[in-house]
N, C-alpha and C positions, 0 to 999 in steps of 0.2 A: 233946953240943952239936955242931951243924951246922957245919962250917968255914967261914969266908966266901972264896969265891973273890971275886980282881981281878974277874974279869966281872961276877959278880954287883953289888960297889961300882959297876964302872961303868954298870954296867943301874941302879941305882936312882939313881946322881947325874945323867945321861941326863935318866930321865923326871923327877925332880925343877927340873929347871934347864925341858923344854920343859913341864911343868904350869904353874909359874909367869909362863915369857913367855906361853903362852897368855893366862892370866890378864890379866897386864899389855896383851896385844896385845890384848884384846875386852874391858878395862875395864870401859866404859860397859853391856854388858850381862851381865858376871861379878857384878854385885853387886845387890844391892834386891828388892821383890817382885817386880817382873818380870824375869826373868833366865835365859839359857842360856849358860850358863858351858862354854863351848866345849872348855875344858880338859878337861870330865869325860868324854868321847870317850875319853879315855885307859884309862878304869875296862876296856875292854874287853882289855887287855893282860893284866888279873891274871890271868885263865883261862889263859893262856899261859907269860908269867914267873914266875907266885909269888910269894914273897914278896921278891926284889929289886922288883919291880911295888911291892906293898904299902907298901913303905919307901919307894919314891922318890914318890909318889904322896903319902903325907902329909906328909913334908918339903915335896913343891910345894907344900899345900894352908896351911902354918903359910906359910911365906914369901909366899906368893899373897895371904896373909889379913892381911897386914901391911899392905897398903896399904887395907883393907876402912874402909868407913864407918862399920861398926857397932862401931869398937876393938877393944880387949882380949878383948871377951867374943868375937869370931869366931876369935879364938887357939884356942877352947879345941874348936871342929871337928875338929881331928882329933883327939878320940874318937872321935864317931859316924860319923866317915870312916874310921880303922878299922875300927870294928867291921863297917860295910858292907862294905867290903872283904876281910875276912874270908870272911864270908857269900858273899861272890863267888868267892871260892876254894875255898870247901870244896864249892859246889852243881856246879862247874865240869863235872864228871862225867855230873850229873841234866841242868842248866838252866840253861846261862851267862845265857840271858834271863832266867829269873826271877833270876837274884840280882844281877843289873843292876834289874831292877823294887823286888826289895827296897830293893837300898839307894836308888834315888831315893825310895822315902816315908821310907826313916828320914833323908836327909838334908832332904828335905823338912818333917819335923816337926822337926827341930833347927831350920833355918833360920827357920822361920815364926815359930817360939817367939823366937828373939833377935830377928825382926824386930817380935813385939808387944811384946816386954820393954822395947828399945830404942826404938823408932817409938810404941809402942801402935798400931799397925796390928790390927786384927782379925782372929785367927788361923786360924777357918775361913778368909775366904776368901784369905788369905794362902797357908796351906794348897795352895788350890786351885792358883793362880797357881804359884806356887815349884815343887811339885811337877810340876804338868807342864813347865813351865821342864826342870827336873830332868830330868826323863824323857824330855825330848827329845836332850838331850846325851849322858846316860847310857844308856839302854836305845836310842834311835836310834842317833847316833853310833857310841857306843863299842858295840854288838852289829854294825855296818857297821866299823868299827876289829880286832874283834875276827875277825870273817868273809874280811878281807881280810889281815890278820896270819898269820892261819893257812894261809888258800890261797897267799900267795908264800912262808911260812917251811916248807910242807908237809914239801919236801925235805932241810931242814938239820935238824939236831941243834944241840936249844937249850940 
């Protein structure tokens, strides 16, 4: 088993505490069919951090999701906020863009589905909307997050 370094706790409590105030600070469009949840900018750090990234990222995303309109059932996100995230790590080597692409459809289809479950909103085009929502934060953002993370951390050892 991996030892936990101090750094690494405070790398994932870090992006866990600014996931969250993101959330909180752009409310109004972190939640519903139409949404860029400006937090998710962040996703581009996993390529970089690993898995402190990973942990501190779904800790935001349960806490962030706590103020969510959709209740309980948006708790259970960070599953498929995992498991994207995962995805984003492992591709990090190939295609940090596509595993920023992946995960905006798999959080994409998570989202849409609790917004028909909840709303009965119609899931294509919910679909539609959420995802690219998604995918502007996620694969814009955070691949611009992730590009500028690496060129001033270039020289340090992380």
């Amino acid at each position: 088993m991996r030892n936990i370094k101090s750094r690494d706790l405070a790398t994932a409590a870090m992006i866990a505490t600014l996931y969250s105030v993101l959330v909180y600070v752009f409310n109004p469009i972190s939640f519903q069919m139409i949404q860029i949840r400006v937090a998710n900018s962040l996703m581009g750090l996993v390529p970089i951090l690993g898995v402190p990234a990973i942990i501190g990222i779904v800790i935001g995303v349960f806490i962030a999701n706590l103020a969510s309109p959709l209740g309980f059932i948006d708790l259970l996100s960070v599953a498929p906020t995992f498991i994207g995230l995962t995805i984003i790590y492992r591709l990090r080597g190939y295609s940090v863009m596509l595993g920023l692409l992946i995960y905006s459809i798999i959080l994409g289809a998570w989202v849409s589905f609790m917004l028909w479950y909840v709303f009965k909103i119609p899931y294509i085009e919910c679909f539609i909307y959420v995802t690219t929502g998604i995918a502007i934060a996620t694969a814009g953002l955070g691949y611009l997050v992730y590009r500028t993370f690496r060129r001033v951390m270039g020289g340090f050892k992380l």
